[in-house]
N, C-alpha and C positions, 0 to 999 in steps of 0.2 A: 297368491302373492304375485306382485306384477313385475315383469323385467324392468330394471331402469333403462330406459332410453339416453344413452351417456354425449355428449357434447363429441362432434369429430373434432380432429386436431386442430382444424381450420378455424371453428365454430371457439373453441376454446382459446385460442390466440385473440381472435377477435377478443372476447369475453375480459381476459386479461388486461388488455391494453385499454378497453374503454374502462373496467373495473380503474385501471392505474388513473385515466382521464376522471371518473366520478371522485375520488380520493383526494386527487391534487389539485387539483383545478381550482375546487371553492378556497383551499388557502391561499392560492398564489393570488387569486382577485382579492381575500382579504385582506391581505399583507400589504400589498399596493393601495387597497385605500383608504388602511388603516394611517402607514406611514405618510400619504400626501393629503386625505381629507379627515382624518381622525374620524371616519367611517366605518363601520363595519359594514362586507357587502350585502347582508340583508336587510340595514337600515339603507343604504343604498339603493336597493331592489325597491324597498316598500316608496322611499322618498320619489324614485325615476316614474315609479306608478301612478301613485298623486300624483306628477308634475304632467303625464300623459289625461288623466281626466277633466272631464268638464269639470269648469270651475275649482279643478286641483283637491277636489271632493271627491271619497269614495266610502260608504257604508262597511262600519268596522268588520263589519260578519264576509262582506265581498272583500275586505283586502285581504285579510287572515284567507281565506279563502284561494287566492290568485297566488298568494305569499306561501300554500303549502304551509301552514301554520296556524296553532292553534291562538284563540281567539287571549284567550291568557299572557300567549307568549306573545303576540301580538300588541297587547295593553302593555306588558312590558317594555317591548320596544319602543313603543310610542309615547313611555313617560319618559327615556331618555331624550330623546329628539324633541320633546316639548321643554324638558330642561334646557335644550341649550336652543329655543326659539323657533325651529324649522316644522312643526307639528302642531296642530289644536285639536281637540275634539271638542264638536258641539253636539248639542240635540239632532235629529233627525226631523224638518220640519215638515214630512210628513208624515210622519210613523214616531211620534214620542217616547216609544219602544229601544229605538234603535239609535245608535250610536254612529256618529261621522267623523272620517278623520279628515283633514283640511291639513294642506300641506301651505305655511305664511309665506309670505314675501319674502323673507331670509331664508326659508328652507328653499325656494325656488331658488334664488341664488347659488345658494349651495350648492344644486344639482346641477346648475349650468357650469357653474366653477371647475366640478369635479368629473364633469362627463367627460371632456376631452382627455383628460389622464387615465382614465376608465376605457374609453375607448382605444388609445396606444395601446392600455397593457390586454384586452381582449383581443385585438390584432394582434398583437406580437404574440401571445400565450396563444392561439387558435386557429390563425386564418393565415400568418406568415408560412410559406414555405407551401401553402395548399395551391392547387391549380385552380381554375375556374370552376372545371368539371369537378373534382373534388367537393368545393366547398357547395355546388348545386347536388353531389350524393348525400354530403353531412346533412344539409336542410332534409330532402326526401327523407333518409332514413332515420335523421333523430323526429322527423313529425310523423313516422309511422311508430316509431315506439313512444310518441308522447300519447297519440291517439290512442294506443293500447291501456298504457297509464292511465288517461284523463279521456274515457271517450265520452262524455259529457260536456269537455271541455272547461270544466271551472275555475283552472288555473289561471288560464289568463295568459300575460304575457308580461310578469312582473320581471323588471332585471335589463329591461331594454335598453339598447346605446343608442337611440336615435337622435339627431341633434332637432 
């Protein structure tokens, strides 16, 4: 039997606090754009995605994919967001296989409408109160533990605030 190698006190605080940061975090983004875009932030994430790809097209299997989600829960999503305009799925017109999701003209809108309110509350919730140097440790050390996560890379970079 192996000894457990146990967390130091330091290591364990860390652990806590980002543990509190993983927990809260995706509510408080939801609750902001649920109340200001009738959003939730992972139709948000998938929509911000589409609206960064060429031609606002992305192959259903690479957004589930980038989105950390499966392809179901995915289709799910993307029959809300088609309900209410912001979303199509076509054919894939090189691969008849496969499946596109196409983010309309209305749902572009939506994302420009709803990004500056998205961005206030990811400043306020994350970056307010951090230093320069700070927020260049957060970048290094959350892309070496994404890298660990994902070192393939397939996630992507869904969820983006860039204007």
């Amino acid at each position: 039997m192996t000894e457990t190698n146990w967390l130091t006190a330091e290591q364990e605080d860390a652990w806590r606090s980002l543990m509190t940061v993983l927990m809260v975090l995706p509510g408080a983004l939801d609750a902001q754009l649920q109340r200001d875009a009738e959003l939730t932030h992972a139709g948000y994430a998938v929509m911000s995605a589409l609206s960064e790809a060429p031609e606002r097209t992305i192959r259903m299997r690479r957004l589930a994919a980038m989105a950390n989600m499966s392809v179901s829960r995915l289709s799910h999503l993307l029959d809300r967001l088609s309900d209410r305009g912001w979303v199509e799925r076509r054919p894939d017109p090189t691969d008849g296989r496969s499946t596109m999701a196409v983010l309309t003209d209305a749902g572009w809108d939506k994302v420009v409408a709803t990004a500056p309110g998205h961005v206030d509350n990811v400043r306020s919730l994350v970056f307010e109160g951090l230093t320069a140097e700070q927020i260049t440790q957060l970048k290094q050390i959350s892309a070496t533990i994404s890298g660990r996560l994902d070192p393939e890379r397939k996630l992507g970079a869904v969820g983006t605030v860039r204007r």
